[in-house]
Structures are given as C-alpha cells and as structure tokens.
VEXDREN-2710 file (C-alpha; in Angstrom, 1 decimal):
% VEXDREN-2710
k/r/px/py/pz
1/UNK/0.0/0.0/0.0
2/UNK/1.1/3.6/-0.4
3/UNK/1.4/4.1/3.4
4/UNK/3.1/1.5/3.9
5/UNK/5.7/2.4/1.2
6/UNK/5.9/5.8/2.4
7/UNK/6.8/4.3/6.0
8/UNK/9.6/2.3/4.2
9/UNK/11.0/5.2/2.5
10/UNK/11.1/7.0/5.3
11/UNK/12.3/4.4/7.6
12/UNK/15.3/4.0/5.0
13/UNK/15.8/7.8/5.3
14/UNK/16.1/7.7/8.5
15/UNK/18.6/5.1/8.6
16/UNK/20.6/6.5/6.3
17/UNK/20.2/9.8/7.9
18/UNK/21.4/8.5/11.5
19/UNK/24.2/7.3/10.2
20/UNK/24.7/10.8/8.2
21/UNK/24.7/12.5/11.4
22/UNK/27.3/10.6/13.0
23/UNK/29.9/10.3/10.5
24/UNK/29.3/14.1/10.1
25/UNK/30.0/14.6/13.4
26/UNK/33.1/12.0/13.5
27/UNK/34.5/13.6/10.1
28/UNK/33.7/17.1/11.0
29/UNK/36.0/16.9/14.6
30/UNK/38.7/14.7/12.5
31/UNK/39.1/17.7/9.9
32/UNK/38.9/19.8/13.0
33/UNK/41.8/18.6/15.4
34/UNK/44.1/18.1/11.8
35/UNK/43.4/21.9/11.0
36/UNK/44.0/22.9/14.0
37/UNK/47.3/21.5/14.5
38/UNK/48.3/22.6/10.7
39/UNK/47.6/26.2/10.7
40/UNK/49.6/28.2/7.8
41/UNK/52.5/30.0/8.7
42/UNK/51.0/33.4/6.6
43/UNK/48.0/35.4/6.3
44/UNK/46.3/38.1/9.0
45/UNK/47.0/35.5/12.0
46/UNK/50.4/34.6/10.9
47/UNK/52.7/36.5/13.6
48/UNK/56.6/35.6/13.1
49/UNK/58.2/32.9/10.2
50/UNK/55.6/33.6/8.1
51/UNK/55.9/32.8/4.3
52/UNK/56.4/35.3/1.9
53/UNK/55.3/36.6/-1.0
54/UNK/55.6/34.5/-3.6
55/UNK/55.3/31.0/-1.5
56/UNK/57.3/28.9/-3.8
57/UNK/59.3/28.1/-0.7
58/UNK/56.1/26.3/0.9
59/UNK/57.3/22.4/0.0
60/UNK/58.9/22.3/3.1
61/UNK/55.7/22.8/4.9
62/UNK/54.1/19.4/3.0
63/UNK/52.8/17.0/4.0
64/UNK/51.5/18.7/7.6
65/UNK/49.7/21.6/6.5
66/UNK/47.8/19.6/3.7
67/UNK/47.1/16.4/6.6
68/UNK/43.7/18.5/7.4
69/UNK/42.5/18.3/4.0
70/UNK/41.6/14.3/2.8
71/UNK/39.0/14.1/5.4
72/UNK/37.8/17.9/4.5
73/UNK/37.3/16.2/1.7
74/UNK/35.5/13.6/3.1
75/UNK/33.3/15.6/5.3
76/UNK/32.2/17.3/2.1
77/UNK/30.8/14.3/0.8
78/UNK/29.1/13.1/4.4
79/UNK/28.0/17.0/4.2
80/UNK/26.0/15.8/0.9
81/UNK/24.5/13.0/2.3
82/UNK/23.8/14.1/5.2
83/UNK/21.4/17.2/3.9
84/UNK/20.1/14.9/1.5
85/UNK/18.8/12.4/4.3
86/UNK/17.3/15.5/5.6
87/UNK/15.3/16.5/2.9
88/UNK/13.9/12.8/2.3
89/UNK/12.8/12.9/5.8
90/UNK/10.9/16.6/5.4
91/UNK/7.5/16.5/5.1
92/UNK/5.6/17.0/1.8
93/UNK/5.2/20.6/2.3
94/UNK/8.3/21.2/3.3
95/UNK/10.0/19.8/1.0
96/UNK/10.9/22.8/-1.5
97/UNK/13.0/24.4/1.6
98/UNK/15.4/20.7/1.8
99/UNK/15.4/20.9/-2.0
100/UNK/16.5/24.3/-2.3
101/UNK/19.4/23.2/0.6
102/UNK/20.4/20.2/-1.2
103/UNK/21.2/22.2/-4.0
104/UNK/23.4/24.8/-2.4
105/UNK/25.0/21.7/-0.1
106/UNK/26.0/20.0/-3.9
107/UNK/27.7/23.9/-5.0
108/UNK/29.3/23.9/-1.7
109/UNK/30.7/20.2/-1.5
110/UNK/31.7/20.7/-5.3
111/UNK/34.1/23.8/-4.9
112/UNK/35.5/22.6/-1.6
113/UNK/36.3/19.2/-2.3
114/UNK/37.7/20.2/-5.8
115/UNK/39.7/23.3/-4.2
116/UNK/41.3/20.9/-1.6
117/UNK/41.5/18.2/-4.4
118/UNK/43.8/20.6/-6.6
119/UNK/45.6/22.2/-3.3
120/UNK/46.8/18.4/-2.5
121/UNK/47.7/17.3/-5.8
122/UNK/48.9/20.0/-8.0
123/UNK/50.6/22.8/-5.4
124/UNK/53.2/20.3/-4.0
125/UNK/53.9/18.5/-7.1
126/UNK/54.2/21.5/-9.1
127/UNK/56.6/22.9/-6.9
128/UNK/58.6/19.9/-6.4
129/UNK/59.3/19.6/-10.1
130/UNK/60.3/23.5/-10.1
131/UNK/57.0/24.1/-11.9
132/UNK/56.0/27.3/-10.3
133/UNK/54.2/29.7/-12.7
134/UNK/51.0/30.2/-11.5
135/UNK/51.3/28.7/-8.4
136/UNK/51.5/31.9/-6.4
137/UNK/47.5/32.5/-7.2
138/UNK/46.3/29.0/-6.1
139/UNK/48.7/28.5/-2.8
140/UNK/46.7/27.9/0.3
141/UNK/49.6/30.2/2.2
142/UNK/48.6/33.8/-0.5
143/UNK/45.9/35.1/2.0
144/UNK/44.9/36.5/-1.2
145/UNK/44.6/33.6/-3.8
146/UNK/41.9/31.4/-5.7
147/UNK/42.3/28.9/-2.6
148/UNK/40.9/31.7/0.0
149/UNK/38.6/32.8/-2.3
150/UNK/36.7/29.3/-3.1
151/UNK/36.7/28.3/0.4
152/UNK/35.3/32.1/1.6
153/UNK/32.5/31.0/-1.4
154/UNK/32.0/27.6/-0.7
155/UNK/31.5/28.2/2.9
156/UNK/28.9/30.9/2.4
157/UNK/27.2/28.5/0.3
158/UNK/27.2/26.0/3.3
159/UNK/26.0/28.4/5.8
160/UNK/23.1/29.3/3.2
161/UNK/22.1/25.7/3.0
162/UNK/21.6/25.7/6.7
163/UNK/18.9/28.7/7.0
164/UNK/16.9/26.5/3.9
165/UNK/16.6/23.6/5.7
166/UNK/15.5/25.0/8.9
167/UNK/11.6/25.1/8.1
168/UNK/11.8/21.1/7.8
169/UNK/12.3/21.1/11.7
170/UNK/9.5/23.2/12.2
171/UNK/6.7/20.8/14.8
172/UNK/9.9/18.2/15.3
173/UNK/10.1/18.3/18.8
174/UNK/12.8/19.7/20.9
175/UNK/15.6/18.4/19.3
176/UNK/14.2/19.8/15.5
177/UNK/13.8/23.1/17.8
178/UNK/17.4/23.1/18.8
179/UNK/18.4/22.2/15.1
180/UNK/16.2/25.2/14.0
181/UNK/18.2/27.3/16.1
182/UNK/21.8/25.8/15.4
183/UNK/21.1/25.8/11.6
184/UNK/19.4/29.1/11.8
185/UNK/22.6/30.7/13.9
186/UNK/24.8/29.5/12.1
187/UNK/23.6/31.5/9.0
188/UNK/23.3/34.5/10.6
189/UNK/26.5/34.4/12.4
190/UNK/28.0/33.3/8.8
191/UNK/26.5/36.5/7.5
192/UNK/27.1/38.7/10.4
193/UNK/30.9/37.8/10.2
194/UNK/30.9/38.6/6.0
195/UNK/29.1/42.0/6.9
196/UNK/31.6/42.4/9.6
197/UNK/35.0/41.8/7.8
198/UNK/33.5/43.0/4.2
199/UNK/32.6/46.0/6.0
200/UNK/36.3/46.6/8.1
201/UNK/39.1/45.4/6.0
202/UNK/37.3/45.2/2.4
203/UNK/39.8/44.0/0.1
204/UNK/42.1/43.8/2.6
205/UNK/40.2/40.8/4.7
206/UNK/43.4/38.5/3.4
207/UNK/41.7/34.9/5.2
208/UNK/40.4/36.5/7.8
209/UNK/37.0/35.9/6.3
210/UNK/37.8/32.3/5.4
211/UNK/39.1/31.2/8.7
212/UNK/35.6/32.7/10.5
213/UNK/33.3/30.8/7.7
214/UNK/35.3/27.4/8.3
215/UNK/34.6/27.8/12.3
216/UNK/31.6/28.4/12.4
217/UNK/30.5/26.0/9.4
218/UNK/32.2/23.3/11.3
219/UNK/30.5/23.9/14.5
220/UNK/27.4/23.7/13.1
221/UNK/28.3/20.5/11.4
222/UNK/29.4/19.5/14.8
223/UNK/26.2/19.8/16.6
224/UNK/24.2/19.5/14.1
225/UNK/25.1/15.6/13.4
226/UNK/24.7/15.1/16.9
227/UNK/21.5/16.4/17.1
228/UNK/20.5/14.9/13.9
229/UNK/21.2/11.3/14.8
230/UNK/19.2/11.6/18.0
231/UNK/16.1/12.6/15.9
232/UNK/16.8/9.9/13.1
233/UNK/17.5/7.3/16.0
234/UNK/14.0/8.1/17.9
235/UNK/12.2/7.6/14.1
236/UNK/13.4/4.8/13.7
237/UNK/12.4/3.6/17.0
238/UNK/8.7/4.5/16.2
239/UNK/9.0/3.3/13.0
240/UNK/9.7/-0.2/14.4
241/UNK/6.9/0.1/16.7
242/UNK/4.5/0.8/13.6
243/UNK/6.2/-1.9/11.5
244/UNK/6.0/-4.6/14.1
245/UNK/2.0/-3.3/15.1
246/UNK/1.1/-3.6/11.4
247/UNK/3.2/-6.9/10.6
248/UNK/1.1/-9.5/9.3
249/UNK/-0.3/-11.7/11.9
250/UNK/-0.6/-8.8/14.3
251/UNK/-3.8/-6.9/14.7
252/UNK/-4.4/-3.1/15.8
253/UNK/-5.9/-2.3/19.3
END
C-alpha cells in the first residue's frame, strides 16, 4: 500500500540519515583537530616565520599543512548526504526548503572538495618539479589567492544551506527546535561575520574571512550531526513500533 511504502522510504531515510549525522560529526571533529594543529605559517594571524610573497618556498611545509585536507574532503561528501537524508525525511510541504538546501549543499561540496583536491595534488607536485608559474594564485599560504577565495565561497554557500533547511524542523520536537536554532545561527553568524570583515578590511580581509566561515560551518556540522542522529534514532524507534503493530499476523488495538 502507499502508506506502507511511504513508512519504508522514510524508515530507509532515516537510517541513512542517523548514520549521516554521525559520520558528520566524527569527520567534522577529525578535519577539525588536523586543521588545527596545521595552521599556515601566513595570512592576518600569521605572527613571526611567516611565508612570503611568492610561496614557492612552501614544499617544506608538506605534507602537515595539507594532513587537514583528505578528510575535509570527506566531510564534504558526508556533508551531501547528510542534507540529503534531511530532505527525504521533510514532510511534503516542506520539501521545497530541503530541495532548495540540497542544491546549495551539492555547489558547496563541489568547490570545496575540488579546491582541496587541486591544493593536495597539483601545489606540492608543481613545486617539487620547479613548476612554479602560477602557483602563487592557487597557494593555500597567498591570503589572497583562488584557494581563500573558493573556500570564503563555498562556505557561504554551506552556511546558506543551513537557514533552507530550517523550516523542515518546524513541529519536530525539541531536538528539530534546537536544530532550527543551530542551523538558523549558524547562518546569521556566517552573515554577520561577512558584513563584519567586508565592511572593516574590504579587500584587505586577506583569510580573515575564510578562517571565520570554516569555524563556524564546522560547528554547526558539529552539533548539528549530533542532534540529527538523535532525531533519526527516535524515528526509527517508532517506526519499528509501527512496522511490528502492522506486521502481518498482528492486529491493531
């Protein structure tokens, strides 16, 4: 029957969608403690030894400033399924608001993962071989490259999926209240921080702007898998209940 299809679906979403949260969480804290521990020596928060203009002297700095990014890369793709378990577990009318976050979680996870993609496999081998023209522009360490730039972009594009997919919470309980509110915050402190910076050093944010996306994106992805795999856990605890009441043999009260 078509209820009982539409139970399956959404029992498989929420399956899926547990295990999204979790792995979001788990990747998101990985990526976390590796980035932490390989922050660039250049850019606004770069104090003494920093790099200089034009980077090619960088290889020595490989491979632990570039340990962080395979599991960004990874996290972008958990990041993917992760909203997309969320929208097939939105109701009907809701559905436009996932669909809408789906699409700017896919433009996000695209120029992330393909920034940090090129960053790991062209930068150091480039400059291994002597092959530096060019490679000033896409260096993670020019505050001012194509690298800053797609990560500022691809974050804000993150942070924008959140606010869409806060109206699927909307009558989920406490837990889709606190989601509501850590999705919700974490746009508006994404786009307090870009009126912020844009608004004090203009062109001359440098990754100031970059490094304040990436925290608060990541927190967000933090809590938010957390939160997410309680809700998908307690559905999937009812929906037992409902299978086993409706299994054949059984019969209702």
């Amino acid at each position: 029957t078509t209820a009982s299809a539409d139970a399956a679906r959404g029992h498989v979403a929420a399956r899926i969608g547990w295990y999204a949260g979790l792995l979001t969480t788990a990747t998101t804290a990985v990526t976390f403690g590796f980035a932490i521990t390989a922050l660039p020596n250049s850019g606004a928060g770069c104090a003494e030894g920093c790099l200089a203009y034009p980077y090619l002297d960088s290889l020595a700095e490989f491979p632990r400033d570039y340990l962080w990014m395979p599991p960004a890369i990874v996290l972008c793709l958990v990041f993917v399924v992760f909203m997309v378990s969320i929208h097939a577990s939105a109701a009907p009318e809701r559905a436009i608001f996932s669909q809408i976050g789906v699409s700017f979680a896919l433009m996000s996870a695209g120029i992330l993962a393909g920034t940090y993609f090129i960053q790991l496999t062209v930068v150091p081998a480039s400059l291994l071989h002597g092959e530096t023209e060019g490679i000033t522009l896409l260096t993670q360490y020019n505050p001012r490259g194509v690298f800053i730039a797609l990560e500022e972009f691809g974050y804000l594009l993150m942070s924008l999926s959140f606010l869409c997919v806060v109206p699927v919470f909307v009558g989920a309980g406490r837990v889709g209240k606190a989601l509501r509110w850590v999705f919700g915050g974490g746009f508006t402190m994404a786009a307090l921080a870009l009126i912020a910076i844009l608004g004090t050093y203009g062109l001359e944010r440098e990754d100031r702007l970059e490094v304040a996306l990436i925290a608060i994106d990541w927190l967000v992805l933090l809590v938010s898998g957390v939160l997410a795999s309680f809700m998908f856990r307690a559905r999937l605890a009812e929906g037992s209940d409902v299978r086993a009441a409706t299994a054949p043999g059984r019969t209702g009260a």
